[in-house]
Wavefront OBJ file of the C-alpha trace (Angstrom):
o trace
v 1.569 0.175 1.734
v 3.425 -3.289 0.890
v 3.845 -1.575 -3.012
v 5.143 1.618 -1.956
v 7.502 0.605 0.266
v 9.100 -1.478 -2.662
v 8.508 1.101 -5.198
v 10.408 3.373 -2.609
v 13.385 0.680 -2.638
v 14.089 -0.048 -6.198
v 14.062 3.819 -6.570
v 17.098 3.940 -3.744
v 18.636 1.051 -5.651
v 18.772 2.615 -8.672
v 19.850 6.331 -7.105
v 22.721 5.047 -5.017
v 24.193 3.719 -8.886
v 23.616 7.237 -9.996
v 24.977 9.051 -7.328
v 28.499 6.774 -7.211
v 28.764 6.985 -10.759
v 28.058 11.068 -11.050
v 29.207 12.020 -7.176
v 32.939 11.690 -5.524
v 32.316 10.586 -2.126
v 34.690 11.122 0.419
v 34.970 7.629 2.058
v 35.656 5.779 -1.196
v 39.345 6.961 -3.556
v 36.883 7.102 -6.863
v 33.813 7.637 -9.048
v 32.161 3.958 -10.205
v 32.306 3.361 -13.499
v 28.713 3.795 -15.178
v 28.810 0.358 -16.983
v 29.486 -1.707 -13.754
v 25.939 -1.101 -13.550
v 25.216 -3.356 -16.293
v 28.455 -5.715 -15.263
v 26.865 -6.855 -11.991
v 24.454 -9.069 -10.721
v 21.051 -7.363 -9.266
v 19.130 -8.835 -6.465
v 15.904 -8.662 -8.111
v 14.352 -11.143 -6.554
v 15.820 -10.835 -3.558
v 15.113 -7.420 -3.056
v 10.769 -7.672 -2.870
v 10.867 -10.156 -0.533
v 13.732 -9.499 1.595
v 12.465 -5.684 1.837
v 8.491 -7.182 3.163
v 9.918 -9.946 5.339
v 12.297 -7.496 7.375
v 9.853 -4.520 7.456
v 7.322 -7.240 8.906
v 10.154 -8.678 11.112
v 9.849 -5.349 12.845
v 6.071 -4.831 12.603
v 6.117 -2.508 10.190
v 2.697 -3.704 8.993
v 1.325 -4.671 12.080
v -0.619 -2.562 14.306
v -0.299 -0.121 15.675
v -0.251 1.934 12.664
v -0.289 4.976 13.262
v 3.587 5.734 14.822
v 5.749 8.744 15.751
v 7.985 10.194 13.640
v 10.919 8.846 15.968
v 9.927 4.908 16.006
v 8.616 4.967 12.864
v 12.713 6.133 11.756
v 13.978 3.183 14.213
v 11.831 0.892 13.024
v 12.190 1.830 8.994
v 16.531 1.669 9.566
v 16.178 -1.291 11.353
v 14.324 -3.251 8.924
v 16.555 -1.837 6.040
v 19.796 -2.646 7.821
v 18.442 -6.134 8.173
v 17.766 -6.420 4.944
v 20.727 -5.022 3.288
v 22.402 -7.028 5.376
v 20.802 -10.167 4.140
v 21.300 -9.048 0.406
v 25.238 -8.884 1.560
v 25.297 -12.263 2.696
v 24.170 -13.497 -0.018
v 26.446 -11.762 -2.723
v 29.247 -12.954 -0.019
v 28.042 -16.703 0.062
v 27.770 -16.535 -3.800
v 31.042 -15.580 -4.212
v 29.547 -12.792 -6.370
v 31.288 -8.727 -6.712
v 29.332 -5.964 -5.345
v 30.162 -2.447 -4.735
v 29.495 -2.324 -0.633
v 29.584 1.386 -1.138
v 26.119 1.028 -3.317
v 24.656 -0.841 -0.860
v 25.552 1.588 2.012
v 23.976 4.144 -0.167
v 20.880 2.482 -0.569
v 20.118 1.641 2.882
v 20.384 5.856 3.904
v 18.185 6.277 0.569
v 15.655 3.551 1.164
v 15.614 4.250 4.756
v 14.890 7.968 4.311
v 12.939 7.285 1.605
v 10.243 4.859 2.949
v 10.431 6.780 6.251
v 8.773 9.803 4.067
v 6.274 7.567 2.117
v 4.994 6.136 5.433
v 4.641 9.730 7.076
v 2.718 11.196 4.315
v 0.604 8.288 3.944
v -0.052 8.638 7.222
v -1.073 12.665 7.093
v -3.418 11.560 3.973
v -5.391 8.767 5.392
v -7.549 11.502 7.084
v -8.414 12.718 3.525
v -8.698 8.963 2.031
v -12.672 7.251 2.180
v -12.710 4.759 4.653
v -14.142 1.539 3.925
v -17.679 1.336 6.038
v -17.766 -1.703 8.052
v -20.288 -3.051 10.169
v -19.900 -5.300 13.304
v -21.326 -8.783 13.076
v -21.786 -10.222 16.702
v -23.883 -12.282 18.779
v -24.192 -9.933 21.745
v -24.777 -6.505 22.649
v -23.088 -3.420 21.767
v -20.097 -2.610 23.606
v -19.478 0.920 23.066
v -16.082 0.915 25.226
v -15.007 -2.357 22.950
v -16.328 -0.509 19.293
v -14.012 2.597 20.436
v -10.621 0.562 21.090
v -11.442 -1.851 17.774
v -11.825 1.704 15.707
v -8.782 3.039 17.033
v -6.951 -0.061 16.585
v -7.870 -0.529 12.682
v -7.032 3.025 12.223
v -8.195 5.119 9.258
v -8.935 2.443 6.813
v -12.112 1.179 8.436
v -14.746 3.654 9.805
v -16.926 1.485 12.225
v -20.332 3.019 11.510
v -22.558 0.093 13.787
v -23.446 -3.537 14.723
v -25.989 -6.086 14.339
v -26.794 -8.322 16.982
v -27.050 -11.320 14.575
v -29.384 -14.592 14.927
v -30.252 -17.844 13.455
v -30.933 -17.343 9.820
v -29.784 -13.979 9.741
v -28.366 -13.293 5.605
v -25.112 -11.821 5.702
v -25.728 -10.489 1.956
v -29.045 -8.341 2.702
v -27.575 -7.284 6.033
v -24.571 -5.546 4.126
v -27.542 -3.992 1.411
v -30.070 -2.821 3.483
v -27.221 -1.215 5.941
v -25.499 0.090 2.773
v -22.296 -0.800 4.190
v -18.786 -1.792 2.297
v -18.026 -4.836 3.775
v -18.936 -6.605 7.622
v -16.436 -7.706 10.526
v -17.352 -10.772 11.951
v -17.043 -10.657 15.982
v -19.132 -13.866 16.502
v -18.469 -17.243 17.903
v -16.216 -19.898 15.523
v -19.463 -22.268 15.843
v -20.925 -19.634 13.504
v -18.923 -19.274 10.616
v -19.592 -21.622 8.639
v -23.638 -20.653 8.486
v -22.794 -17.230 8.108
v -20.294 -17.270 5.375
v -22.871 -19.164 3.485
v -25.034 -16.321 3.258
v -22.343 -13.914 2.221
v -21.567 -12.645 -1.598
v -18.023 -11.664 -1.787
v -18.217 -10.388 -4.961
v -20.327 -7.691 -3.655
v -19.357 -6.875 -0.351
v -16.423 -7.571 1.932
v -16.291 -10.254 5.164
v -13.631 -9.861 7.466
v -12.873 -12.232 10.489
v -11.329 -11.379 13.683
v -10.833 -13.987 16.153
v -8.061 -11.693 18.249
v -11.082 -9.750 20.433
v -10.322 -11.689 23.537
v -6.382 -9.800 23.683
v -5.948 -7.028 25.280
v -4.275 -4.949 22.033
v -6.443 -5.929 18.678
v -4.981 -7.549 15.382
v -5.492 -6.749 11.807
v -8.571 -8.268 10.649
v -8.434 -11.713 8.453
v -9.977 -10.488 4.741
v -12.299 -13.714 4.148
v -11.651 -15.446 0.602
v -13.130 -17.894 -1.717
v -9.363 -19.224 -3.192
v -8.930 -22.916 -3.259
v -5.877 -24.009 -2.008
v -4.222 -25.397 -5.430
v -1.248 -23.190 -5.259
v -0.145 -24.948 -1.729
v 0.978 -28.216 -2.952
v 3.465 -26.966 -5.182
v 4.582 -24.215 -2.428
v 4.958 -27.310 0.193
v 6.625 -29.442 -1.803
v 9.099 -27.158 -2.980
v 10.189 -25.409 0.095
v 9.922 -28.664 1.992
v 12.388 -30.148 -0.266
v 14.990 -27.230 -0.084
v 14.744 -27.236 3.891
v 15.176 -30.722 4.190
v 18.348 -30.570 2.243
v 19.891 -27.411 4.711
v 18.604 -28.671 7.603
v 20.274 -32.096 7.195
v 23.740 -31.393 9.381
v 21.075 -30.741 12.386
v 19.348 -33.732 11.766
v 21.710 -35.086 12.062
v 23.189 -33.200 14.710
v 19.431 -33.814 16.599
v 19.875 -37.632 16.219
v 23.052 -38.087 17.926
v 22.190 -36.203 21.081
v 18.843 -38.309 21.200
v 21.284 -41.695 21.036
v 23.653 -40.655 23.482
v 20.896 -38.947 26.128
v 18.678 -42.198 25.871
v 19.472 -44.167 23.480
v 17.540 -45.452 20.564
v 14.862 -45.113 18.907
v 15.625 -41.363 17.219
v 12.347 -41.102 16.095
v 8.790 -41.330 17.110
v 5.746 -41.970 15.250
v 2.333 -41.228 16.602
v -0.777 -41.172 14.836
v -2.559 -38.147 13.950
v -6.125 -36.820 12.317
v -5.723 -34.688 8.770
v -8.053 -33.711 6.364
v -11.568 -34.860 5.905
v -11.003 -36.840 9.208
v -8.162 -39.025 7.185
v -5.855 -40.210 9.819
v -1.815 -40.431 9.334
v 1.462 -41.053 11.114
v 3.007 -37.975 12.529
v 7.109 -38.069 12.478
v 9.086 -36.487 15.503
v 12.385 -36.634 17.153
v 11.806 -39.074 20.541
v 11.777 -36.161 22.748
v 10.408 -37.883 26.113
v 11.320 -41.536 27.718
v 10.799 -44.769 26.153
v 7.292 -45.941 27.245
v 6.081 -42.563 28.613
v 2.714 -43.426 27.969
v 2.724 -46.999 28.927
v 0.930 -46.511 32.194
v -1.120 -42.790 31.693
v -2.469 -43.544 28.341
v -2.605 -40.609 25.766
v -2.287 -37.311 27.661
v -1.563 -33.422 26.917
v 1.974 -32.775 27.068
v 3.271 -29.617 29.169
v 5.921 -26.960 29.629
v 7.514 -29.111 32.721
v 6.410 -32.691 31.481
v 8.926 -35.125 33.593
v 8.474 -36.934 31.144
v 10.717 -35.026 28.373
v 14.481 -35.990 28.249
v 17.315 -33.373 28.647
v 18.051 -33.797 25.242
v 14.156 -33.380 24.507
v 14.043 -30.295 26.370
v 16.864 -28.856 24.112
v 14.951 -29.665 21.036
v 11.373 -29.092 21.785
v 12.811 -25.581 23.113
v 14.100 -24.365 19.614
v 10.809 -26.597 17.904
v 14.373 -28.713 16.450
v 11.876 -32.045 17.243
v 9.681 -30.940 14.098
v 12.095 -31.275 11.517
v 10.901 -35.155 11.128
v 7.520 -33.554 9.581
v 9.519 -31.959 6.489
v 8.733 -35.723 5.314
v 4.709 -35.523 6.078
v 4.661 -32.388 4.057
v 6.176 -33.934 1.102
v 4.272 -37.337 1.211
v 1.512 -34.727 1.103
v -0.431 -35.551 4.543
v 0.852 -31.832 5.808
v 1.023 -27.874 5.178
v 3.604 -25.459 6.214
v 0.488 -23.814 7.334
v -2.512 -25.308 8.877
v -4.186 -26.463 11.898
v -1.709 -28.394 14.025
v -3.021 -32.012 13.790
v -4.621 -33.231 17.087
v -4.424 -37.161 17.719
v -7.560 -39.460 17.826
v -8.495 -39.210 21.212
v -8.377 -35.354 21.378
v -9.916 -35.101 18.466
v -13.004 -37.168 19.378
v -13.228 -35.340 22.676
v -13.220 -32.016 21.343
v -15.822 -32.828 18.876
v -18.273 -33.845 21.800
v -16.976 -30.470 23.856
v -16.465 -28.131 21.154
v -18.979 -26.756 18.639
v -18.045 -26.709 14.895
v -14.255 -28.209 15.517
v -14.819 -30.803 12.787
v -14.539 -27.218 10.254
v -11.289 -27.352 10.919
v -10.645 -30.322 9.369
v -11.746 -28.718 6.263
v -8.143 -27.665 5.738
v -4.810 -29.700 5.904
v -2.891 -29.672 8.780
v 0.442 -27.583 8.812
v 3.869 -27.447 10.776
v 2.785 -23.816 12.418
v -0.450 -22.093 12.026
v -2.203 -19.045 13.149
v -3.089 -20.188 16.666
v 0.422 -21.261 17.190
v 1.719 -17.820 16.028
v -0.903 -15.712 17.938
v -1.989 -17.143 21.024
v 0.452 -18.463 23.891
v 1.256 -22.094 25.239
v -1.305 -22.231 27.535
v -4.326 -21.400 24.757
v -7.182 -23.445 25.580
v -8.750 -25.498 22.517
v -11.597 -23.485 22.499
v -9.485 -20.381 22.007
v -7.391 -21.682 19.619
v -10.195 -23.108 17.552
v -11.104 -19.176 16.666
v -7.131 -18.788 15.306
v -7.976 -22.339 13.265
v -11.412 -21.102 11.554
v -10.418 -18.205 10.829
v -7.469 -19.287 9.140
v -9.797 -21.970 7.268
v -11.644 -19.194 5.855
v -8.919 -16.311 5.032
v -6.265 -18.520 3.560
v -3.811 -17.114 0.868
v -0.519 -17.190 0.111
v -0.100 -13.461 1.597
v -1.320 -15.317 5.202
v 0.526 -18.039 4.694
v 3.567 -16.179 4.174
v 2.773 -13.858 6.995
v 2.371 -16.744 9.182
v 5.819 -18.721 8.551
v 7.736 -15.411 9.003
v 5.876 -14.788 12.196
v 6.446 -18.193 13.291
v 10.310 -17.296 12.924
v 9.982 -14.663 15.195
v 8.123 -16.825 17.593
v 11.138 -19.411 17.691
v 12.950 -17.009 17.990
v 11.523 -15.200 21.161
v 11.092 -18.573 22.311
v 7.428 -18.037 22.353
v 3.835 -19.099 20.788
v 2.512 -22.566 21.350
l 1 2 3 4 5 6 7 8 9 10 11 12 13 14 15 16 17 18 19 20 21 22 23 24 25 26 27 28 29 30 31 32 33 34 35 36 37 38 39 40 41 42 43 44 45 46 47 48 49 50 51 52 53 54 55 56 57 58 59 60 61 62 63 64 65 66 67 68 69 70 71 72 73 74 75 76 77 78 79 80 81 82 83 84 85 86 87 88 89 90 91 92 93 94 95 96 97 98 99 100 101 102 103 104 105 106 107 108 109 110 111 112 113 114 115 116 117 118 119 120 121 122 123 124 125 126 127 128 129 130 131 132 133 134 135 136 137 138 139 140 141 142 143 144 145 146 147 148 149 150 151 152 153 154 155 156 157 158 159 160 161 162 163 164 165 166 167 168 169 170 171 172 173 174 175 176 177 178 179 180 181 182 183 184 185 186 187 188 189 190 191 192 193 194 195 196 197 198 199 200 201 202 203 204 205 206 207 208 209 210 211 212 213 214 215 216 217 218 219 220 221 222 223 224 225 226 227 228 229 230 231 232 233 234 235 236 237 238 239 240 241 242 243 244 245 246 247 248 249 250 251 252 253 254 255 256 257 258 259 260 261 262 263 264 265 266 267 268 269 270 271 272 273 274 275 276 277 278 279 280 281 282 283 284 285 286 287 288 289 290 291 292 293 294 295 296 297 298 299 300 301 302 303 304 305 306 307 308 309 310 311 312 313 314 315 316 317 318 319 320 321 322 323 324 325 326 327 328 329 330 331 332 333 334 335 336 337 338 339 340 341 342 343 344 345 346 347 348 349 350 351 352 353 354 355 356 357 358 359 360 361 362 363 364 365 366 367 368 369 370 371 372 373 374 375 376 377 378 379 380 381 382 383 384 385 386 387 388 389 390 391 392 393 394 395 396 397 398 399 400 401 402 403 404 405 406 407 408 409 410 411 412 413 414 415 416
């Protein structure tokens, strides 16, 4: 879908050239000149990921996906007006020419254009093969559950069954004696590990889906073998950038801190990484001096006394982060991750909760899936399914989903 929708754009680019350079328009005094096309600057690589971040900023390729005509048009202008927007501002901030006339044209061409592509994908898919999927889980059927989970994955997976799974159960000869294209996983988080074990990617599919306890379901989480090489040179590079732009409101951040309560600005507190490793965390001092003097370590909430005025302000627009741009480049953090738990919660959860130490398989990030999908009050437990399954279906696609999804979060002021 992702494809289409950009082959559908760069086809609008290049038509709203044509049609200024062949067509007088009324709004503008003349024809454009056929080798301004060639003169200009094009947004390139801009355009790709501006087009996929906006469309997704206005769930585009979320579910549900099957829309009406009429929201699928208000969501398809929407995202293109965003993002020809964005591809403004940025010709405007590099001080670069553009005819605003071309981009105008694009946005009606893309707009329409995409709006098309999506509807007759959408009358197709009933003539498309479905991938046949069968439902891992550890209790019995639900036939009410099984009928909202089909409709909600639409016509790409055709739900043909489940397995009540058990100990020793081999995900590999469950997928060949079922003759099936690839499984779902519904079961517990304590499970995946053992499972996965027994599974052959290269010959059938494992998807994860930890979102079963909402009331509307997500897009399954396509299990992969990558490693993870191609982080570290993502992290360092974007945590580089950011900590140059977002220096004014760091500095900005410390100021307010000094004048609500005085010094210090920052706050160090240590925190469990990968493998078990353990590392100092870096925060703006968001709560009183001391604040755990007499309670000891305890879980912060929503309406902690504790939290200054000033710390309200910044833990409300997640401002008292900023700090870990500095763990990510010393390499102890992620963008995307786990959100590292101190000592003490760690070593509780690993007597309460099965299979948490799996989640230390993966370095910890600034947001993650749990913080992007659940709410503030997620219980561990919960958001352990958000953490595994994140462990197993990392990519740079996920990742990427994730951090623009976290945006929208901080935005709506919501998320955990």
């Amino acid at each position: 879908m992702a494809v289409g929708d950009l082959v559908f754009a760069v086809t609008a680019y290049g038509s709203a050239f044509a049609i200024r350079s062949t067509i007088h328009l009324p709004w503008v005094s003349d024809m454009l000149p056929a080798h301004r096309f060639f003169e200009v600057s094009h947004p390139w690589i801009l355009m790709p990921w501006s087009l996929w971040v906006c469309l997704y900023g206005v769930t585009l390729y979320e579910p549900p996906y099957k829309r009406g005509a009429a929201e699928l048009v208000t969501s398809v202008t929407l995202g293109l007006g965003l993002q020809t927007a964005l591809i403004a501002g940025s010709y405007f901030f590099l001080q670069k020419p553009f005819p605003r006339s071309v981009l105008a044209l694009y946005w009606a061409l893309a707009a329409g254009g995409i709006t098309a592509w999506r509807l007759l994908i959408a009358k197709l898919n009933g003539l498309l093969p479905q991938r046949r999927v069968l439902l891992i889980n550890t209790a019995s059927e639900d036939l009410l559950a099984t009928a909202r989970l089909q409709e909600s994955l639409g016509d790409e997976f055709k739900i043909i069954g489940s397995h009540h799974v058990q100990e020793g159960h081999d995900l590999s000869e469950i997928a060949r004696s079922r003759k099936v294209d690839g499984l779902i996983l519904l079961t517990e988080p304590s499970l995946y590990g053992r499972l996965l074990s027994t599974a052959n990617l290269a010959s059938h599919s494992v998807w994860l889906l930890p979102f079963v306890s909402k009331s509307s379901y997500e897009r399954p989480l396509l299990v992969t073998d990558h490693s993870a090489s191609w982080k570290g040179i993502f992290d360092l590079g974007l945590a580089l950038l950011l900590a140059v732009l977002t220096a004014p409101l760091t500095i900005i951040a410390g100021v307010l801190i000094l004048i609500g309560s005085g010094s210090p600005v920052f706050y160090r507190q240590e925190r469990v990484g990968q493998g078990g490793r353990l590392f100092w965390l870096y925060k703006f001092r968001t709560m009183v001096r001391g604040a755990e003097r007499e309670t000891g370590a305890v879980l912060s909430n929503m309406n902690d006394p504790r939290v200054t005025r000033a710390g309200r302000w910044l833990r409300r627009f997640r401002i008292d982060e900023l700090p870990q741009l500095f763990n990510i480049i010393s390499g102890d953090m992620s963008f995307v991750g786990p959100r590292p738990e101190r000592p003490e919660f760690v070593d509780r959860f690993l007597k309460e909760i099965p299979a948490y130490r799996e989640r230390l398989r993966a370095k910890p990030g600034l947001t993650g899936l749990a913080q992007v999908a659940g709410t503030y009050h997620t219980s561990a437990d919960e958001k352990l399914k958000y953490d595994l399954a994140y462990v197993y279906s990392r990519s740079p696609l996920l990742d990427a989903l994730v951090l623009v999804k976290t945006v929208r979060v901080l935005l709506a002021r919501q998320g955990v």
